[in-house]
C-alpha positions as YAML, in Angstrom:
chain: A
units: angstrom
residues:
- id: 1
  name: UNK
  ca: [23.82, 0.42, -22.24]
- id: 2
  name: UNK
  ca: [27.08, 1.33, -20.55]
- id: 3
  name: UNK
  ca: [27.66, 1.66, -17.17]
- id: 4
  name: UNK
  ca: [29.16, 3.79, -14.26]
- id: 5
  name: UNK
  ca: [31.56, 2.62, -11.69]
- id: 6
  name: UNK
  ca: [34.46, 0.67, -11.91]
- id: 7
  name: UNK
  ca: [35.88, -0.69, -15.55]
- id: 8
  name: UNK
  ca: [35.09, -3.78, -15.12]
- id: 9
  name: UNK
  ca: [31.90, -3.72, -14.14]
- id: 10
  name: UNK
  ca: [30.50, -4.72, -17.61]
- id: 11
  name: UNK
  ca: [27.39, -6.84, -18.52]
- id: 12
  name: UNK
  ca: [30.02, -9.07, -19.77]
- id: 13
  name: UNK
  ca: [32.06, -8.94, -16.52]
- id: 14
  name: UNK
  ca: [28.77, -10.06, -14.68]
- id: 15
  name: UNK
  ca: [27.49, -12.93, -17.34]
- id: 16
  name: UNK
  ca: [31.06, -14.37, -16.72]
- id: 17
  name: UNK
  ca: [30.88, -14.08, -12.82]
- id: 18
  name: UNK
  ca: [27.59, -15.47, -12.49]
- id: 19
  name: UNK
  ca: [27.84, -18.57, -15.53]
- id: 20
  name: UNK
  ca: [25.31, -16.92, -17.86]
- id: 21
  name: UNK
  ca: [25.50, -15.45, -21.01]
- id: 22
  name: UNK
  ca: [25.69, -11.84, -21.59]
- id: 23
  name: UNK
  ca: [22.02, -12.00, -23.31]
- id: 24
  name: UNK
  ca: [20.64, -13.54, -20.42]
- id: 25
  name: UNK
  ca: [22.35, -10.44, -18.23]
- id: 26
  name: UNK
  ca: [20.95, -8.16, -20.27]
- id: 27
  name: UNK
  ca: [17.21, -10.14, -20.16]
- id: 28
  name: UNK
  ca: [17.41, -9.14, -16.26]
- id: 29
  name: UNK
  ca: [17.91, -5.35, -16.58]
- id: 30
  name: UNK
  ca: [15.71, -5.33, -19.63]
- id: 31
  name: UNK
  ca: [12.79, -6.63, -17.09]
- id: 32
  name: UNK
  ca: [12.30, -9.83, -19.81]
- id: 33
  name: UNK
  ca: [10.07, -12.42, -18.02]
- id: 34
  name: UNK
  ca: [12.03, -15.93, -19.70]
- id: 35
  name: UNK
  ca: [14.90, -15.49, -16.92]
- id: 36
  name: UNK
  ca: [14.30, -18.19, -14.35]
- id: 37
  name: UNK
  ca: [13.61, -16.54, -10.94]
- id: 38
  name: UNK
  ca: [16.78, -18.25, -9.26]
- id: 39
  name: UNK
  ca: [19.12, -17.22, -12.38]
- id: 40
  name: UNK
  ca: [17.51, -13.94, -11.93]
- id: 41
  name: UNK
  ca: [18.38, -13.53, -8.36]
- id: 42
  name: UNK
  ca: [21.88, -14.52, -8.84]
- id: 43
  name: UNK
  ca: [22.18, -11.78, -11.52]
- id: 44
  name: UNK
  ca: [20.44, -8.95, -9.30]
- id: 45
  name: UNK
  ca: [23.21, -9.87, -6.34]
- id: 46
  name: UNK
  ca: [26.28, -9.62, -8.46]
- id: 47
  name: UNK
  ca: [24.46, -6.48, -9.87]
- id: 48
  name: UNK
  ca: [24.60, -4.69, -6.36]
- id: 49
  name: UNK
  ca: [27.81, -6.54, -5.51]
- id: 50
  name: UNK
  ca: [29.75, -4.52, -8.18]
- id: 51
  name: UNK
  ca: [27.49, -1.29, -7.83]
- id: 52
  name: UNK
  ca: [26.75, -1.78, -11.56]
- id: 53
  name: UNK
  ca: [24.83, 1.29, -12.83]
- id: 54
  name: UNK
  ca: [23.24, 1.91, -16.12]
- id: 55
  name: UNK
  ca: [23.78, 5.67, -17.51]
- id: 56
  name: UNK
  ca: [21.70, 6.57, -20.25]
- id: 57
  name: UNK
  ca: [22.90, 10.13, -21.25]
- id: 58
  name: UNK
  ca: [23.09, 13.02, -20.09]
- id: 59
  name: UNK
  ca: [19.72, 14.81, -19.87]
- id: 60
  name: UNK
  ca: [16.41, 13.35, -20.60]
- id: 61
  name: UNK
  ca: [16.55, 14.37, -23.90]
- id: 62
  name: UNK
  ca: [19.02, 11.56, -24.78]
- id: 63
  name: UNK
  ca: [16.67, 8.86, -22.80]
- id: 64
  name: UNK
  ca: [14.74, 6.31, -25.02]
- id: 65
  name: UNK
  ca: [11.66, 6.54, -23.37]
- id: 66
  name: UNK
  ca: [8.68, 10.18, -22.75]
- id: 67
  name: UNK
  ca: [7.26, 8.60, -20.47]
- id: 68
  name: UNK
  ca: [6.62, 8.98, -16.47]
- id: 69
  name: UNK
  ca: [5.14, 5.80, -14.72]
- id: 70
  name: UNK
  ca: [2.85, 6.71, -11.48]
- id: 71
  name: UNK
  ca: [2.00, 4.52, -9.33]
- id: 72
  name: UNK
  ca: [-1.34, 3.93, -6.91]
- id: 73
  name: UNK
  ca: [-1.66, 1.45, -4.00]
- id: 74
  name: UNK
  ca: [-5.18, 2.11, -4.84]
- id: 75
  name: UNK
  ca: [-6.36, 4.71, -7.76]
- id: 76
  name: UNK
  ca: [-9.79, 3.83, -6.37]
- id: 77
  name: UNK
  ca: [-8.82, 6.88, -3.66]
- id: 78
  name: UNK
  ca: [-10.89, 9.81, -4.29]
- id: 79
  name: UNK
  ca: [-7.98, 12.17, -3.99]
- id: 80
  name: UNK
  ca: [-5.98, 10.16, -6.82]
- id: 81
  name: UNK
  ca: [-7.62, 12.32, -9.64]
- id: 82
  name: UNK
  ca: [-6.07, 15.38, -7.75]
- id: 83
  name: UNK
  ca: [-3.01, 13.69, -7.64]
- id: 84
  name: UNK
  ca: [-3.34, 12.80, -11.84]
- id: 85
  name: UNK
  ca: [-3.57, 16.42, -12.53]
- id: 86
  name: UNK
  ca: [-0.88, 17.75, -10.48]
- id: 87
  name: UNK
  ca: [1.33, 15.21, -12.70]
- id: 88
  name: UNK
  ca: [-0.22, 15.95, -15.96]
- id: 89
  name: UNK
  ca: [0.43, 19.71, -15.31]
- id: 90
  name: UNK
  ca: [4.10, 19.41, -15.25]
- id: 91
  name: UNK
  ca: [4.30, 16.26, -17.84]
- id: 92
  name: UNK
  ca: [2.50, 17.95, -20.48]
- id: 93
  name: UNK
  ca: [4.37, 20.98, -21.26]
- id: 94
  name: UNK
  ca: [7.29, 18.77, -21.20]
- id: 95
  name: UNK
  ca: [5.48, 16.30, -23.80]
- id: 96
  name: UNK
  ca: [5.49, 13.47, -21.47]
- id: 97
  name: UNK
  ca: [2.84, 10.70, -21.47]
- id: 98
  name: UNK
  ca: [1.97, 9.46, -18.13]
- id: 99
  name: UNK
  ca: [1.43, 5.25, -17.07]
- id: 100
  name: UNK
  ca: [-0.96, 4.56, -14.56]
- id: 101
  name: UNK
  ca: [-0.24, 1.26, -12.54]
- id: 102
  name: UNK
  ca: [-2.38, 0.04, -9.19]
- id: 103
  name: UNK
  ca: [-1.52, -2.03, -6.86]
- id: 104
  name: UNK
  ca: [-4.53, -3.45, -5.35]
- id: 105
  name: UNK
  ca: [-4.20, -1.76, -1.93]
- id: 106
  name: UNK
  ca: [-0.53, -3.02, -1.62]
- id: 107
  name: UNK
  ca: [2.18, -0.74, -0.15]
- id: 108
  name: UNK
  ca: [5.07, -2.58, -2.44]
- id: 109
  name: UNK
  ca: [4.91, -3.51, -5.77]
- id: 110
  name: UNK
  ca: [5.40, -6.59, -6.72]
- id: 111
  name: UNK
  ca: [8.37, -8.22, -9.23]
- id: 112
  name: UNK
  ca: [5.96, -7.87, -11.81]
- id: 113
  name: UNK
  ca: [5.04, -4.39, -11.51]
- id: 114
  name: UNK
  ca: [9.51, -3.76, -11.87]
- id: 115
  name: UNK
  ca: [9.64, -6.34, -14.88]
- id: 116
  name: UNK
  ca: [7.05, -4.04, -16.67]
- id: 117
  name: UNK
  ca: [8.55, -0.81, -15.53]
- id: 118
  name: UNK
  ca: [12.49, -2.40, -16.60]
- id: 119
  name: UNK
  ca: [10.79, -2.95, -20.13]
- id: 120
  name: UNK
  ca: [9.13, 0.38, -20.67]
- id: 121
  name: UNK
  ca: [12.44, 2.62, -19.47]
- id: 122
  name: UNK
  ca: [10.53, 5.17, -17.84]
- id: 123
  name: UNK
  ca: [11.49, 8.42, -17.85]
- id: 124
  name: UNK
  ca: [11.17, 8.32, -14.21]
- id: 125
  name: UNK
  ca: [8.50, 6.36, -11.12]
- id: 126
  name: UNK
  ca: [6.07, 8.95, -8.75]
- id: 127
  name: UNK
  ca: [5.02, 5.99, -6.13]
- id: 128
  name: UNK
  ca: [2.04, 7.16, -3.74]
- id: 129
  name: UNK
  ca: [1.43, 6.17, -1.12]
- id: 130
  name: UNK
  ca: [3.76, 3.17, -1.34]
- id: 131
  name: UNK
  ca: [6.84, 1.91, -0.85]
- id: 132
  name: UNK
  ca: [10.05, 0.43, -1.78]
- id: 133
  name: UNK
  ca: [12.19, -1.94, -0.13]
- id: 134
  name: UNK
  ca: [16.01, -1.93, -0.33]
- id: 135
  name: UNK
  ca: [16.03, -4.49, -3.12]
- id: 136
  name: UNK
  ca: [13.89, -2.94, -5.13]
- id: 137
  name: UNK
  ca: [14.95, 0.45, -4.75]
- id: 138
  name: UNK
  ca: [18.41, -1.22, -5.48]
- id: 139
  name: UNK
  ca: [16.90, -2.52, -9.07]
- id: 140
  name: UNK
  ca: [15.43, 1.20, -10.32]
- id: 141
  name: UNK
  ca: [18.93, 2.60, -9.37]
- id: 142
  name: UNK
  ca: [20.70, 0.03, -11.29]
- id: 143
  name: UNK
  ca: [19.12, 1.06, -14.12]
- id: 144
  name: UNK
  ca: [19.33, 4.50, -13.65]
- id: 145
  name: UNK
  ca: [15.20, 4.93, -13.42]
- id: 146
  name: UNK
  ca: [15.17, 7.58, -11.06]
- id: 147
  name: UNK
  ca: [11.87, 7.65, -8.35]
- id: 148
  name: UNK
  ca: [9.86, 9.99, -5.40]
- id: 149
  name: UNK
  ca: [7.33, 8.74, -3.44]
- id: 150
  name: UNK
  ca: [4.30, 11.16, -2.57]
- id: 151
  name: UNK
  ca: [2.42, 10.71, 1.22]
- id: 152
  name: UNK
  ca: [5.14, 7.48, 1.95]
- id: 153
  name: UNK
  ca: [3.57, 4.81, 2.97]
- id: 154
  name: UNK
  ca: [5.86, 4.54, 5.88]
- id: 155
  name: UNK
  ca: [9.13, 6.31, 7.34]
- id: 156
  name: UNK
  ca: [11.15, 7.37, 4.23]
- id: 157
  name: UNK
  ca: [14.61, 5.90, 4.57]
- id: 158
  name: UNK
  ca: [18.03, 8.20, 4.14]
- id: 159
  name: UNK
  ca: [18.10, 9.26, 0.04]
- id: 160
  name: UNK
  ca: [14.61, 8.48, -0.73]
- id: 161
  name: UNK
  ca: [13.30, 11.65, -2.61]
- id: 162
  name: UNK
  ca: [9.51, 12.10, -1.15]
- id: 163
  name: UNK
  ca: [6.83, 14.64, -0.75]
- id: 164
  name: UNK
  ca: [4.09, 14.69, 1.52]
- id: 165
  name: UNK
  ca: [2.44, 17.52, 3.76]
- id: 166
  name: UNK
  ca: [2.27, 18.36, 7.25]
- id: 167
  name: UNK
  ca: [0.07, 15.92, 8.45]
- id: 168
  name: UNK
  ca: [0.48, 16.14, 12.47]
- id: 169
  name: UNK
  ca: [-0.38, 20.10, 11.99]
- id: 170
  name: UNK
  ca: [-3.51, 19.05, 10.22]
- id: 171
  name: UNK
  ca: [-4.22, 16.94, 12.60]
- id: 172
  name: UNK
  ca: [-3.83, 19.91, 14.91]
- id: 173
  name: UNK
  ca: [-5.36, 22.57, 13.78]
- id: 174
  name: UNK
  ca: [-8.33, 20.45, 12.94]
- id: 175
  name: UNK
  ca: [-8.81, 19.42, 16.72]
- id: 176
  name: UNK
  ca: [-7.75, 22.92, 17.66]
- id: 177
  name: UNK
  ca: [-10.19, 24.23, 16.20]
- id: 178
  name: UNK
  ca: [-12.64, 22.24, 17.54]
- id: 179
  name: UNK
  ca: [-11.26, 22.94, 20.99]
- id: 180
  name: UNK
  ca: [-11.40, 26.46, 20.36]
- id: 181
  name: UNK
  ca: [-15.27, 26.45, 19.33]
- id: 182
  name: UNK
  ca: [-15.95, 24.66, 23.08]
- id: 183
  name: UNK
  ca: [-16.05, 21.06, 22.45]
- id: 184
  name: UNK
  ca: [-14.65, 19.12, 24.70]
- id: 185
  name: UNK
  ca: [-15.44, 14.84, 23.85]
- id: 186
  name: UNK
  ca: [-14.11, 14.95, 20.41]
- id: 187
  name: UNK
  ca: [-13.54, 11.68, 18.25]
- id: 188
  name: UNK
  ca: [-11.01, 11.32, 15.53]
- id: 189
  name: UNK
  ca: [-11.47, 8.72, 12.34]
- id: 190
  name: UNK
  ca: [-8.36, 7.81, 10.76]
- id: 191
  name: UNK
  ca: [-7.01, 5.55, 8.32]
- id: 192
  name: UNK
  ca: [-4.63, 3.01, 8.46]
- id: 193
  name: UNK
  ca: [-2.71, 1.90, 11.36]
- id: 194
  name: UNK
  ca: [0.07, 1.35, 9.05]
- id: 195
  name: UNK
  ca: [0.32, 4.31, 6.91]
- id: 196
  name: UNK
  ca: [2.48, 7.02, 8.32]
- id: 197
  name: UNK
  ca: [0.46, 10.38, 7.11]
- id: 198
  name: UNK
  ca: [-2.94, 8.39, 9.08]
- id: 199
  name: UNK
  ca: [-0.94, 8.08, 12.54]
- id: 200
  name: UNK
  ca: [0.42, 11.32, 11.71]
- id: 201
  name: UNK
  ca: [-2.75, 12.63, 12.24]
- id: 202
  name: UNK
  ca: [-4.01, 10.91, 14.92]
- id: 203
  name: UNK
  ca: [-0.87, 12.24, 17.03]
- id: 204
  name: UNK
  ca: [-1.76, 16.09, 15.56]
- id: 205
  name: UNK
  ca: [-5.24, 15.42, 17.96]
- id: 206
  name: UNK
  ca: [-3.91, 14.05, 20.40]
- id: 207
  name: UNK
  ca: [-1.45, 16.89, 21.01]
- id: 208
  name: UNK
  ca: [-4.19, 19.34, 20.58]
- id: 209
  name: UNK
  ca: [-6.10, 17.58, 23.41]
- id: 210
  name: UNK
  ca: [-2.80, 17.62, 25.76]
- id: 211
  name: UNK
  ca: [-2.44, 21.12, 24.98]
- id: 212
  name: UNK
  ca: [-5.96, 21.83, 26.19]
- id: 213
  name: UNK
  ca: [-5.75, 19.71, 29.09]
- id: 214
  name: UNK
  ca: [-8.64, 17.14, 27.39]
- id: 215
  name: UNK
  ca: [-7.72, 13.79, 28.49]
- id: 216
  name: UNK
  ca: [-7.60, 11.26, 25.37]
- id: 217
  name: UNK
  ca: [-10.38, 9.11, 25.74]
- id: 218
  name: UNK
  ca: [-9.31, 5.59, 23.80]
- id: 219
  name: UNK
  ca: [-12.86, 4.62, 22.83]
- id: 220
  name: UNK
  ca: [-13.10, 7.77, 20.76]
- id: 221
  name: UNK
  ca: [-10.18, 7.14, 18.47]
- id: 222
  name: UNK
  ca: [-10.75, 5.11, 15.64]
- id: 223
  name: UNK
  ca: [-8.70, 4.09, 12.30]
- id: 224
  name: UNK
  ca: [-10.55, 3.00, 9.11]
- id: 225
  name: UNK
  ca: [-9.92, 2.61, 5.62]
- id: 226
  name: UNK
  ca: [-10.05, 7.21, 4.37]
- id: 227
  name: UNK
  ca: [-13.08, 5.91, 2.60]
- id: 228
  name: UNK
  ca: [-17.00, 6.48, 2.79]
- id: 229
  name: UNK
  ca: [-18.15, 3.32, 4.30]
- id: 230
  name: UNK
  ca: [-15.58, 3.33, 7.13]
- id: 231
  name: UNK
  ca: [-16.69, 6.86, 8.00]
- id: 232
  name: UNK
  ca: [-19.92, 5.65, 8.12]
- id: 233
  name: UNK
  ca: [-19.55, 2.47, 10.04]
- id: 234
  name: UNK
  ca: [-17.22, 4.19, 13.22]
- id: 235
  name: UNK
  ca: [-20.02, 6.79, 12.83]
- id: 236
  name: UNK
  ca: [-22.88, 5.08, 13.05]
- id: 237
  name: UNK
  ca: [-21.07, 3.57, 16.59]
- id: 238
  name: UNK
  ca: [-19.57, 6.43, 17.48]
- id: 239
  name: UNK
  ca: [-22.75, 8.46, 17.78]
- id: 240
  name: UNK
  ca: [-25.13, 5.92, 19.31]
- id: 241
  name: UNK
  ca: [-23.34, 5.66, 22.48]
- id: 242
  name: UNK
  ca: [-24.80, 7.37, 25.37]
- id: 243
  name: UNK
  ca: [-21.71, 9.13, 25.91]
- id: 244
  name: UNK
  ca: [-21.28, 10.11, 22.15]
- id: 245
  name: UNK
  ca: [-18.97, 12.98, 21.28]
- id: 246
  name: UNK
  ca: [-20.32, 16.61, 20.14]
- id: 247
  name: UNK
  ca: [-17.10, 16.69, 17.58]
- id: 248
  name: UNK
  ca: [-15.81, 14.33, 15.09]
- id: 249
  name: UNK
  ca: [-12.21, 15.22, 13.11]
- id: 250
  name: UNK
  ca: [-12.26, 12.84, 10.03]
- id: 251
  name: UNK
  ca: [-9.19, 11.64, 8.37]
- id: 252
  name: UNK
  ca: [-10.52, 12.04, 5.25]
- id: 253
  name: UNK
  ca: [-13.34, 14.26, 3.51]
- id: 254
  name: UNK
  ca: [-15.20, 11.21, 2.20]
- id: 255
  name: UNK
  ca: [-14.59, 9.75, 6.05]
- id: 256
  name: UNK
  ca: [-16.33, 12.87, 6.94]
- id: 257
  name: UNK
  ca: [-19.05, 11.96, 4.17]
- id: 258
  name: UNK
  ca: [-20.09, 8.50, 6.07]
- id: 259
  name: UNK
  ca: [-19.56, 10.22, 9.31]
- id: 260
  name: UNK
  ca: [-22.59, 13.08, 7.71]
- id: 261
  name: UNK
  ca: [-24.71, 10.51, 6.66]
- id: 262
  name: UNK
  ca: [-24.66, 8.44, 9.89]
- id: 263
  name: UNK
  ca: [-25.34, 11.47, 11.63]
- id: 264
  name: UNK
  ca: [-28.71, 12.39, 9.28]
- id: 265
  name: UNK
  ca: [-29.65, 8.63, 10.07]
- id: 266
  name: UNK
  ca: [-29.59, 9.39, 13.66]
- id: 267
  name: UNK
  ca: [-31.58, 12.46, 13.59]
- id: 268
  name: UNK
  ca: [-28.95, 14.75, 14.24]
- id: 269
  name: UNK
  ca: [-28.18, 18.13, 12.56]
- id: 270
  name: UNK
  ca: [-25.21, 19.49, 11.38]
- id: 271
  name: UNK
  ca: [-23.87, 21.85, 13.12]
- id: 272
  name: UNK
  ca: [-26.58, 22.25, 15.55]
- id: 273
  name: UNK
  ca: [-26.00, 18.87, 17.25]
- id: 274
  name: UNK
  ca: [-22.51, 17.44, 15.64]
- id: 275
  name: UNK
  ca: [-19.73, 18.98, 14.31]
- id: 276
  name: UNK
  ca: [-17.63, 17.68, 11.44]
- id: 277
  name: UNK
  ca: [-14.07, 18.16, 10.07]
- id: 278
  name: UNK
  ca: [-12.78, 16.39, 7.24]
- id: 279
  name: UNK
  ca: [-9.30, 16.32, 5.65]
- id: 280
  name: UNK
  ca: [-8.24, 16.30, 1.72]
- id: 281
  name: UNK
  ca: [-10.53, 19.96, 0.83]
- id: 282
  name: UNK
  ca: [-11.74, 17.62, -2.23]
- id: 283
  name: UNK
  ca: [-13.72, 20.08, -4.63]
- id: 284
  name: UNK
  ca: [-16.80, 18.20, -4.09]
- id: 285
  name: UNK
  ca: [-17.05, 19.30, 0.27]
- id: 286
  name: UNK
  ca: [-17.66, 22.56, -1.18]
- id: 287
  name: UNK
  ca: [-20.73, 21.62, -2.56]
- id: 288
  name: UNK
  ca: [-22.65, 19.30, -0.24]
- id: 289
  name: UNK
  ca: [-25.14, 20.54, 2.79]
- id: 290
  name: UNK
  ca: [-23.76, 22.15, 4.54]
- id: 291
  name: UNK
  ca: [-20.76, 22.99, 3.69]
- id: 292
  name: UNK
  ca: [-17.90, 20.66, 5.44]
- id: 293
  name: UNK
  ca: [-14.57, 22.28, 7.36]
- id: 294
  name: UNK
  ca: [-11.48, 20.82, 6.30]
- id: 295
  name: UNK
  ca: [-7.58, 20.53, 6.22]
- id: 296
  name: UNK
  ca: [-6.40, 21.75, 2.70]
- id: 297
  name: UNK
  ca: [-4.18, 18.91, 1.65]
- id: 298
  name: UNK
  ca: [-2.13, 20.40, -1.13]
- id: 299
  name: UNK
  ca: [-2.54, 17.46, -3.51]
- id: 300
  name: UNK
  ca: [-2.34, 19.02, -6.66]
- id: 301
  name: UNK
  ca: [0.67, 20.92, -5.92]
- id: 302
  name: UNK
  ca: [2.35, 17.77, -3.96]
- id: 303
  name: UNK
  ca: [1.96, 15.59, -7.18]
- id: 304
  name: UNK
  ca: [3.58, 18.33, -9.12]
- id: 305
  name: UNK
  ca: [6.65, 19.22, -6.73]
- id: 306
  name: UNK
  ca: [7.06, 14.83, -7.45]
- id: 307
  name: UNK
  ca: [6.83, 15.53, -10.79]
- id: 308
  name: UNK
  ca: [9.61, 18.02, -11.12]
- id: 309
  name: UNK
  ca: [11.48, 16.13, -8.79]
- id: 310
  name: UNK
  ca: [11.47, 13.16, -11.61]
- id: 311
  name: UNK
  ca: [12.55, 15.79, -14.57]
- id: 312
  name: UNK
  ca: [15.34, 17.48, -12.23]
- id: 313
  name: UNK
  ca: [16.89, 13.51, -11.03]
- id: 314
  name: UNK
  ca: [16.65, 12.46, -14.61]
- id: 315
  name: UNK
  ca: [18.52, 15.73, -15.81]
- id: 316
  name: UNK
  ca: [20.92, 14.33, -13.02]
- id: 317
  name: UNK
  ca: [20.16, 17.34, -10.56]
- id: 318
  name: UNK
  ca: [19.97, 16.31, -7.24]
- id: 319
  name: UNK
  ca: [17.42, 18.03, -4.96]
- id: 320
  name: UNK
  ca: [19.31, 20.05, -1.55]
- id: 321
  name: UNK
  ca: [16.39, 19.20, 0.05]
- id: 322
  name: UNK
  ca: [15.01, 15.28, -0.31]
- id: 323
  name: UNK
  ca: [11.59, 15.08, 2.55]
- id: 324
  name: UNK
  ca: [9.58, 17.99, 1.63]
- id: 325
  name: UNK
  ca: [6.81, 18.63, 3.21]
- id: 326
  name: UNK
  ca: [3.86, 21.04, 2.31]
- id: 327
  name: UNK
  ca: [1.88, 23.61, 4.27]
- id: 328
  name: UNK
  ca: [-1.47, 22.33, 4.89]
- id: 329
  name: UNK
  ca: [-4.63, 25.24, 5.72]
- id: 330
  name: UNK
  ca: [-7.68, 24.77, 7.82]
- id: 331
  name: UNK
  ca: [-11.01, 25.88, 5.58]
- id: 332
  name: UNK
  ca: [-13.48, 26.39, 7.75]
- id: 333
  name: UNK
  ca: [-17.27, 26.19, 6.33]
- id: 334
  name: UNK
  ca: [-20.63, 25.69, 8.03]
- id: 335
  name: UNK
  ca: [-20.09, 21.81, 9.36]
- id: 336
  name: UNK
  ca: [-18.62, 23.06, 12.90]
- id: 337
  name: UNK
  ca: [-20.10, 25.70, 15.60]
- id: 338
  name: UNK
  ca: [-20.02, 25.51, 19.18]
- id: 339
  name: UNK
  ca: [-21.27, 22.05, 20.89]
- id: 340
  name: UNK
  ca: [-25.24, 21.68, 21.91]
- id: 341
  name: UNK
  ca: [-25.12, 23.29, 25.66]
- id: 342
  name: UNK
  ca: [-27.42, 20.49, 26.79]
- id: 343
  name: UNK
  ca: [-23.58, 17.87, 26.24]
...
């Protein structure tokens, strides 16, 4: 390896600064496990004290590793295989093989998600749905590993290449379009408190309602998990209150799922009595009875945009624009119609 910066930041410069030999230095970028965690820590601060940065050529054809690591807080997600493809599409033409790391539901990887990554010398990270904190995003850098997070987690901070859609105008046109069909107590099902695209959403209905002049109502706003059985559950209580809503805008399609089969348990018909939007336009909405409205998330084309993103960073092209965001579409199908006149 050699490095950019000043002269003397060497691997040799920082063995001698820290009281380690240069093999041990090396061990630490290399992501070697037999470092002790305090000798590594001393290594990684003189490392970002001396803005030490690996280059390792010019374009990625010089690089030593064809490979892209992605990276799930859960690949369990129904939407990850949309997600996988978009990747694959750009990675194989350029004879790439993909890695496929999870991290258990976790927003951050953990030290010994990097230590694997440092040893394998990606071509480049696509983090979804995660992210990175200024240490760690400090480590990839070092070693010139370039990275994008798709849907962040959280807020991006300044340089942090990501890609994500427009979730507050999905949330909007989803409710809008409820709105627009007459109905006038309509519940929302998000995810996450604590993922940014989830609240995104919720805001996106809420506006919606302002702009109608539909007060919020608090106990008709609900965040879950984006998956089936939370759907289900916030269905199942949304819809045997007395008061229960004629509309429900799901943050997810397989939210929307649970919400559909709560409803059937309930005895009531879809569109007839409730209707329901979901969000993701997952192939399989298409197919079920009836049909379910949705907000076309771009998936595909958001892991792919990451993707290139990787290639261009590694080539050392630097995108003009860092936060894109994607146009999102409202499908409508046969799971929304006007509310029952009787609510």
């Amino acid at each position: 390896m050699t490095t950019t910066g000043s002269p003397r930041t060497t691997i040799a410069a920082i063995a001698a600064e820290v009281g380690v030999s240069v093999p041990t230095v090396s061990k630490v970028l290399n992501g070697r496990r037999d470092v002790a965690p305090d000798t590594r820590a001393r290594v990684e601060a003189t490392i970002a004290k001396h803005g030490y940065r690996a280059r390792r050529g010019g374009s990625r054809s010089e690089t030593r590793s064809r490979l892209l690591d992605l990276v799930f807080h859960d690949h369990g997600a129904p939407w990850a295989v949309e997600i996988i493809r978009g990747v694959e599409a750009v990675a194989g033409p350029a004879r790439l093989g993909v890695v496929l790391s999870e991290l258990g539901g976790r927003h951050r990887p953990p030290q010994e998600w990097f230590d694997d990554v440092l040893a394998r010398r990606p071509l480049g990270v696509i983090l979804v749905l995660s992210d990175l904190d200024a240490g760690q995003r400090r480590q990839l850098e070092t070693r010139s590993i370039p990275f994008v997070v798709v849907d962040t987690a959280g807020e991006p901070p300044p340089g942090v290449p990501t890609v994500g859609s427009a979730n507050w105008n999905g949330g909007l046109a989803a409710t809008r379009h409820l709105v627009e069909l007459g109905h006038r107590r309509i519940a929302v099902i998000s995810g996450p408190t604590d993922v940014l695209c989830s609240r995104a959403r919720i805001d996106g209905y809420r506006s919606a309602l302002d702009q109608a002049g539909i007060p919020v109502d608090p106990a008709l706003v609900r965040n879950g998990d984006f998956f089936v059985e939370g759907g289900y559950r916030h269905g199942l209580d949304l819809l045997s209150r007395p008061d229960r809503p004629t509309a429900i805008f799901a943050g997810s399609d397989f939210q929307a799922l649970g919400v559909l089969r709560a409803a059937r348990e309930l005895g009531l018909r879809i569109p007839q009595d409730l209707s329901v939007v979901g969000y993701d336009d997952l192939p399989i909405v298409s197919w079920i009875g009836p049909p379910l409205t949705t907000v076309r998330q771009p998936l595909y084309e958001m892991a792919g945009t990451a993707a290139r993103m990787v290639l261009d960073l590694a080539d050392g092209i630097v995108p003009d624009n860092q936060r894109i965001d994607l146009a999102i579409e409202l499908v409508v199908r046969e799971s929304t119609a006007p509310p029952p006149p009787t609510l």
